[in-house]
C-alpha positions as CSV (number, residue, x, y, z in Angstrom):
1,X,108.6,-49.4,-27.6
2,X,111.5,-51.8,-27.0
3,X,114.1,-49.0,-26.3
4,X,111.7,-47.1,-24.2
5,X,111.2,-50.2,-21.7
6,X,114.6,-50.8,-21.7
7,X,115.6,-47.0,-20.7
8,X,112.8,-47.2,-17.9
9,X,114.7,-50.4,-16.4
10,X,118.1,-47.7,-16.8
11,X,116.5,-44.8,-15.5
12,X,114.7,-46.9,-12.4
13,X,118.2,-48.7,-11.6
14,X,120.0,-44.8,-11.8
15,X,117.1,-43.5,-9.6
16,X,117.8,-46.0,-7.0
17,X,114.7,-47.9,-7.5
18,X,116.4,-51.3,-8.4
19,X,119.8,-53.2,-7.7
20,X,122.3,-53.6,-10.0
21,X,121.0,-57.7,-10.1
22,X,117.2,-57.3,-10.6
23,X,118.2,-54.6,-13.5
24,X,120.3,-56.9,-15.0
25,X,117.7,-59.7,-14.8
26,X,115.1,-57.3,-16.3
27,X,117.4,-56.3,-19.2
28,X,117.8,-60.0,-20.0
29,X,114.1,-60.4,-20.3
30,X,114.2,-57.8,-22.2
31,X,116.4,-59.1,-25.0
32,X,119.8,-57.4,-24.1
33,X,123.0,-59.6,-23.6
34,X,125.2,-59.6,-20.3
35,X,127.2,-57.5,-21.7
36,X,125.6,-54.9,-23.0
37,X,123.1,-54.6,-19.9
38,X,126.1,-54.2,-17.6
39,X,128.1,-51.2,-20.4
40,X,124.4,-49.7,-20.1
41,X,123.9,-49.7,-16.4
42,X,127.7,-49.1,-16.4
43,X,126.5,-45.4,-17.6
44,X,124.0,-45.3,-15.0
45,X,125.9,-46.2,-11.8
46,X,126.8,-42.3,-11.5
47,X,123.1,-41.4,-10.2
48,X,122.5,-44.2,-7.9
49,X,121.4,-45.3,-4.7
50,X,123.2,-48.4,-3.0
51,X,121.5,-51.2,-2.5
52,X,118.5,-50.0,-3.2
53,X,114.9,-52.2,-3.3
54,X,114.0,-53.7,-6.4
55,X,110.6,-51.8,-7.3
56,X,106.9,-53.1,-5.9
57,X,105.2,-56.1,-7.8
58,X,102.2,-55.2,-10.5
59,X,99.1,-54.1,-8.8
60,X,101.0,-53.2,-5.1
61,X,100.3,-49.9,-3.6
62,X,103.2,-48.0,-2.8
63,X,102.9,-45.2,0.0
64,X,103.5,-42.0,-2.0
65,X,106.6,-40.6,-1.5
66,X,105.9,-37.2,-0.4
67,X,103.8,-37.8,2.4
68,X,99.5,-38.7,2.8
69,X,98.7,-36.1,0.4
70,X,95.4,-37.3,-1.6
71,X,95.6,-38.3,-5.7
72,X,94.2,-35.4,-7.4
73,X,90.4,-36.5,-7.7
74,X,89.8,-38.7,-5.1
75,X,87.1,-38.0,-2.7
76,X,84.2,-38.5,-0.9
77,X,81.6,-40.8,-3.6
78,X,84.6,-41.2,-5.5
79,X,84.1,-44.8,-6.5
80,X,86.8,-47.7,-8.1
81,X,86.6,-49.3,-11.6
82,X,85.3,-52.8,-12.2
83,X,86.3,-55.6,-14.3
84,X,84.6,-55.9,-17.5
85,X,85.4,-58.2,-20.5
86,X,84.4,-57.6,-24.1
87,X,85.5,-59.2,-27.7
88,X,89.1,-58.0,-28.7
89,X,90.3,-59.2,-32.3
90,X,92.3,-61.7,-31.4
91,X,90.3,-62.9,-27.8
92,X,88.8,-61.5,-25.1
93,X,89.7,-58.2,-24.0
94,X,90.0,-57.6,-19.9
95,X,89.6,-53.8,-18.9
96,X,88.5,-51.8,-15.3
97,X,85.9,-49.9,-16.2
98,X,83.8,-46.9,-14.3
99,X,81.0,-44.0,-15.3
100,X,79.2,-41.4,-13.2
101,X,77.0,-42.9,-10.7
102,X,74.5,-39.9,-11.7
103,X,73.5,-38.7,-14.5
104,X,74.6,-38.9,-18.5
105,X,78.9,-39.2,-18.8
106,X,80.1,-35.8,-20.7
107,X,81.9,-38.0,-22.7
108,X,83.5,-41.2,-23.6
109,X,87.3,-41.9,-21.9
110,X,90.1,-44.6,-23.5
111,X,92.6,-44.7,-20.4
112,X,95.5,-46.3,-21.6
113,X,98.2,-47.5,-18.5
114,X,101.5,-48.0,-17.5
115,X,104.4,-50.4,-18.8
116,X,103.1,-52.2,-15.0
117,X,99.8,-52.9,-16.9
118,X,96.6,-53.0,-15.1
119,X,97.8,-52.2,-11.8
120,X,95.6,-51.2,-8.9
121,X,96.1,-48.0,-9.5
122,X,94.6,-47.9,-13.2
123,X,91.2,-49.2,-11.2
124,X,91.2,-46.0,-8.9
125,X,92.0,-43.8,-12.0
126,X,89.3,-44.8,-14.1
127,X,87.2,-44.3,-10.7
128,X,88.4,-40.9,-10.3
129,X,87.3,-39.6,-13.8
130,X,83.8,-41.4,-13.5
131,X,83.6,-39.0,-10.6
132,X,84.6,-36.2,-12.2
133,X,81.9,-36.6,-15.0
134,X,83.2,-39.3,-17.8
135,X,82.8,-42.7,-18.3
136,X,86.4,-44.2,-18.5
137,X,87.8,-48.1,-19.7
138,X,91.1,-49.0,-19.2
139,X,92.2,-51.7,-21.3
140,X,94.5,-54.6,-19.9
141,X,96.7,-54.8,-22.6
142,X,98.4,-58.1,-20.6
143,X,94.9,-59.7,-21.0
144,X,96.3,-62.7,-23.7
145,X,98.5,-63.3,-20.9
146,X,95.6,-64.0,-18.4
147,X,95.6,-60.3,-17.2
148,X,98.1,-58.2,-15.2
149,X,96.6,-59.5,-11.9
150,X,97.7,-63.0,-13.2
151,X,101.6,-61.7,-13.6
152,X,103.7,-62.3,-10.4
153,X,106.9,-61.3,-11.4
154,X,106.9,-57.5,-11.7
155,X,109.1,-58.1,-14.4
156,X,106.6,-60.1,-16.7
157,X,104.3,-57.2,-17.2
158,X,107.2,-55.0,-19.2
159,X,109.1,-57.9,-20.9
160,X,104.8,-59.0,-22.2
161,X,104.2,-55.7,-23.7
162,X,107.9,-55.4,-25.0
163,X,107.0,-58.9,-26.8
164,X,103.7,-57.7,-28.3
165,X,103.5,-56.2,-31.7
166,X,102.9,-52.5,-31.8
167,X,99.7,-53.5,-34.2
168,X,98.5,-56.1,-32.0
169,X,98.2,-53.7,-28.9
170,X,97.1,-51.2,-31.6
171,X,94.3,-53.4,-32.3
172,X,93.4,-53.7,-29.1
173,X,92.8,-50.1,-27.9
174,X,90.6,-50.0,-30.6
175,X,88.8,-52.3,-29.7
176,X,88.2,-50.3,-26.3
177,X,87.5,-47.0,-28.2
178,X,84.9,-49.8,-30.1
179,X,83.5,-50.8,-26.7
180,X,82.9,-47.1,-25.0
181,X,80.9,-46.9,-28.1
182,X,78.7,-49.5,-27.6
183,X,78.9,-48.4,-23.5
184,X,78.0,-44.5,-23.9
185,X,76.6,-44.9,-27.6
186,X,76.7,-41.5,-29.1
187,X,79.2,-39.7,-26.7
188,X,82.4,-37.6,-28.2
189,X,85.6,-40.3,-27.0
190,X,89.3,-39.1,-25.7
191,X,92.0,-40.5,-24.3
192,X,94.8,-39.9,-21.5
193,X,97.5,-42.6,-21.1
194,X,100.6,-42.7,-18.7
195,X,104.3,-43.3,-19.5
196,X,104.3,-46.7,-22.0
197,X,100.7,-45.8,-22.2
198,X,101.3,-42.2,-22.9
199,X,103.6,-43.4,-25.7
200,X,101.0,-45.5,-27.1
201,X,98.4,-42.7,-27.2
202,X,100.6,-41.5,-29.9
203,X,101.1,-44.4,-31.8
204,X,97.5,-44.2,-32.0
205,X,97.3,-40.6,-33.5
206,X,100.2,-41.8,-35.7
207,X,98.7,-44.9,-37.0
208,X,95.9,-42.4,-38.2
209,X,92.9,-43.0,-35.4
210,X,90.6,-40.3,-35.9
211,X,87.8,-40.9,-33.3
212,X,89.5,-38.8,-30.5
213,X,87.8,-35.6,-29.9
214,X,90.9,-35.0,-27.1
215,X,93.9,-36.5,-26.3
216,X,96.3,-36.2,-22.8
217,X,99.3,-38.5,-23.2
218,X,101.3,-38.1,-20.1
219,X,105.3,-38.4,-20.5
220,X,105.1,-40.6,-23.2
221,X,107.6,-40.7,-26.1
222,X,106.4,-39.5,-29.9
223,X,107.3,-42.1,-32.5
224,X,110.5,-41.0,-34.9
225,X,109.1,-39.1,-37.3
226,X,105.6,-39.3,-36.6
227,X,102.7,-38.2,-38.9
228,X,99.3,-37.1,-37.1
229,X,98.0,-36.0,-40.8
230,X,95.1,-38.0,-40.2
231,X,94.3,-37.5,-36.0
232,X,91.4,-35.1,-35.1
233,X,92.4,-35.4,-31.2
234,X,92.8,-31.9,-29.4
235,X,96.2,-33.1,-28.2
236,X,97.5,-31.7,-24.2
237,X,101.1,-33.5,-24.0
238,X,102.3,-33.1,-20.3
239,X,106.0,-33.8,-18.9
240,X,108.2,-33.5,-16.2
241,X,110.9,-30.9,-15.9
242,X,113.7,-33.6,-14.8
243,X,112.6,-36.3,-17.2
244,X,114.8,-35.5,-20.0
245,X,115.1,-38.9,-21.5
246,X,111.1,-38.4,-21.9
247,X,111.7,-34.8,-22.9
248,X,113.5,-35.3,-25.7
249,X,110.9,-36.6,-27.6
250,X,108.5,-33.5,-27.5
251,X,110.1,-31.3,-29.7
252,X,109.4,-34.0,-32.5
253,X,106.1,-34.4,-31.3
254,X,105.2,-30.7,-31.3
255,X,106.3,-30.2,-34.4
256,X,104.1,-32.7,-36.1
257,X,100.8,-31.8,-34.4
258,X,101.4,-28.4,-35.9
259,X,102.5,-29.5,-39.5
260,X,99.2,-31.9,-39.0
261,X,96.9,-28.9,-38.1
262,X,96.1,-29.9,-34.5
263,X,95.1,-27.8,-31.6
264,X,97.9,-29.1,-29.3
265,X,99.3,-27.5,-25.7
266,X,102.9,-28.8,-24.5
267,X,102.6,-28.4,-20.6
268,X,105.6,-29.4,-18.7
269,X,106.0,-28.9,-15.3
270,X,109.2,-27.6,-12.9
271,X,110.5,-30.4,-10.3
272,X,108.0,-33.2,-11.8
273,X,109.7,-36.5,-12.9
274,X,109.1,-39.4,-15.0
275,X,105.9,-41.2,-13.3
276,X,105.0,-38.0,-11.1
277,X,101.1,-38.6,-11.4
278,X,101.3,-42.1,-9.9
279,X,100.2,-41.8,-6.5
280,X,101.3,-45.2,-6.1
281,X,104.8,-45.1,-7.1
282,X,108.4,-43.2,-5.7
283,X,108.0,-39.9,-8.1
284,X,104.9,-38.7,-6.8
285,X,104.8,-34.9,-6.8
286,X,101.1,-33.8,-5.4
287,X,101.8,-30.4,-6.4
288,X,102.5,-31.1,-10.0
289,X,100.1,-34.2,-9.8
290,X,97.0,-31.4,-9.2
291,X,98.2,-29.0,-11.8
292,X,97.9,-31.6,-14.5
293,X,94.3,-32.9,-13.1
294,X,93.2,-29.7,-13.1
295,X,94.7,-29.2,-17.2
296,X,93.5,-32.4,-18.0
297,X,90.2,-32.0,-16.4
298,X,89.9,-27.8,-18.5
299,X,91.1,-29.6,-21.4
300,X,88.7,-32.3,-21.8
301,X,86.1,-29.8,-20.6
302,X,86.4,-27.7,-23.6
303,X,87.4,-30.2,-26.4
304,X,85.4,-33.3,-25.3
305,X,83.2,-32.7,-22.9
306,X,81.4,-29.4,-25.0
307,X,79.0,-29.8,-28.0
C-alpha cells in the first residue's frame, strides 16, 4: 500500500490540497528521495492550485465543500462512537465503537478507515450505521503508535500505516471481526472501509477471510492479481467517476470476484472523486455521498442484514 499513499500525497498536491513543500516533506517520510519526489510532483504541477493549504491535521473537521448539506445518515438520535479497547495479537487494540440504542443490531459491522486513521469523522460513521440498525467497530490501526488522536503531524498517520506490514494490520482487523463477535455473538459480520481502508477491505478478501457475509470497499485499490477464491463476502465496490488513478484498479478487481464465484456490483458514480463520502474533507459530493448510503444501506440489507 506504499505506492497507493504515495499517489494520494501526488493526487492531493495536483488537487491543490498541499504546497509543493509539505508534499515534498510527506514524500520523504514516505521513503522517496529529493529527487524523485520533485520528477513526481514535477508531473503533477499541471493540475494545481498555487499556494495552496497544506491539508487539515488527523481528527479536524473540515467544513464540507459544497455547502451545510448533512452526511448521509445523520439525524435526529443519531448518536457518535465510543472508545473501546480490546486484545489485538500484538497489544491492545484501540477502536470507536457504536450499536443501536434499541433493539437487537441486524448485523455485525467491521469499518475500516482512511489513510488519516481514526479521525473524528470515523467516530460519527460508526454512529451513523448504529442508527441505521448495525452495530459497527472501527479499528485504530495507528493504535501501537498510541492511537491516531496521539498523532499531531498530519503526516505521521500515512507514513505509520505505510511502515506497518500488510500482515500486521491484517492481523489486526481480524481481531475486530474477532471482537464484533464476542460484542453481537451470533450476528452475520460485513465490512465497508474508505480509500486506504477500502484498499484493505480487499486485502482481506484476498488473504482468504471468509467471515464477511457483505463487503463495501469504497475507492480502494484491488491488489495485483488478486485471488478472492476463498471470500464469501457479497462484494459492492463503489468509485468516483474522476478518480481514475483509483479506477484503474477495478477492472482487476471485477474480474476476480467473478472468476471467484462472488455476487459483486461495481457502482461508480458521475462527478464523484477520490474521498467524495467524507463529509469532512474538500471532495465532498452530497449528491453522490446519498446515492452510495442509500446502496450501501440496500446492499447490506439483503446480504447481511436478511436470514
Amino acid at each position: 500500500m506504499r505506492d497507493y499513499l504515495v499517489g494520494e500525497v501526488a493526487e492531493d498536491f495536483a488537487d491543490g490540497l498541499l504546497n509543493r513543500r509539505e508534499a515534498l516533506r510527506r514524500l520523504g517520510l514516505l521513503g522517496l528521495g529529493v529527487s524523485s519526489a520533485s520528477l513526481l510532483l514535477t508531473a503533477c504541477a499541471g493540475t494545481q492550485a498555487p499556494s495552496a493549504p497544506p491539508a487539515p491535521a488527523s481528527g479536524t473537521a473540515a467544513a464540507p465543500a459544497n455547502g451545510a448539506a448533512p452526511p448521509p445518515g445523520r439525524g435526529p438520535g443519531v448518536g457518535r462512537g465510543t472508545d473501546v479497547r480490546f486484545a489485538g495479537p500484538s497489544g491492545e487494540l484501540r477502536g470507536a465503537w457504536a450499536a443501536p440504542s434499541t433493539g437487537a443490531p441486524k448485523a455485525a459491522l467491521l469499518v475500516v478507515h482512511e489513510n488519516r486513521g481514526l479521525t473524528d469523522h470515523f467516530y460519527d460513521l460508526v454512529g451513523r450505521f448504529a442508527g441505521a440498525g448495525y452495530a459497527a467497530l472501527c479499528v485504530d490501526l495507528l493504535s501501537a503508535q498510541g492511537g491516531t488522536a496521539a498523532l499531531t503531524d498530519p503526516a505521521q498517520a500515512p507514513t505509520a500505516l505505510a511502515n506497518a506490514p500488510a500482515a500486521g494490520l491484517v492481523a489486526d482487523l481480524r481481531a475486530g471481526i474477532d471482537e464484533l463477535g464476542r460484542r453481537v455473538p451470533g450476528a452475520k459480520v460485513g465490512a465497508v472501509g474508505f480509500c486506504f481502508g477500502g484498499g484493505m477491505g480487499w486485502q482481506l478478501l484476498a488473504a482468504g477471510e471468509s467471515r464477511w457475509a457483505a463487503a463495501v470497499p469504497f475507492y480502494g485499490p484491488a491488489p495485483d492479481q488478486p485471488n478472492f477464491s476463498h471470500a464469501k463476502a457479497a462484494v459492492l465496490a463503489i468509485y468516483g467517476a474522476l478518480d481514475a488513478r483509483v479506477d484503474a484498479t477495478q477492472a482487476r478487481a471485477e474480474a476476480a470476484l467473478r472468476a471467484a464465484g462472488l455476487v459483486n456490483r461495481m457502482l461508480t458514480l458521475p462527478g464523484a472523486d477520490h474521498q467524495f463520502f467524507n463529509d469532512t474533507g474538500p471532495r465532498f459530493r452530497p449528491d453522490a455521498a446519498q446515492t452510495a448510503w442509500t446502496s450501501t444501506l440496500d446492499w447490506f440489507g439483503r446480504y447481511l442484514a436478511s436470514p
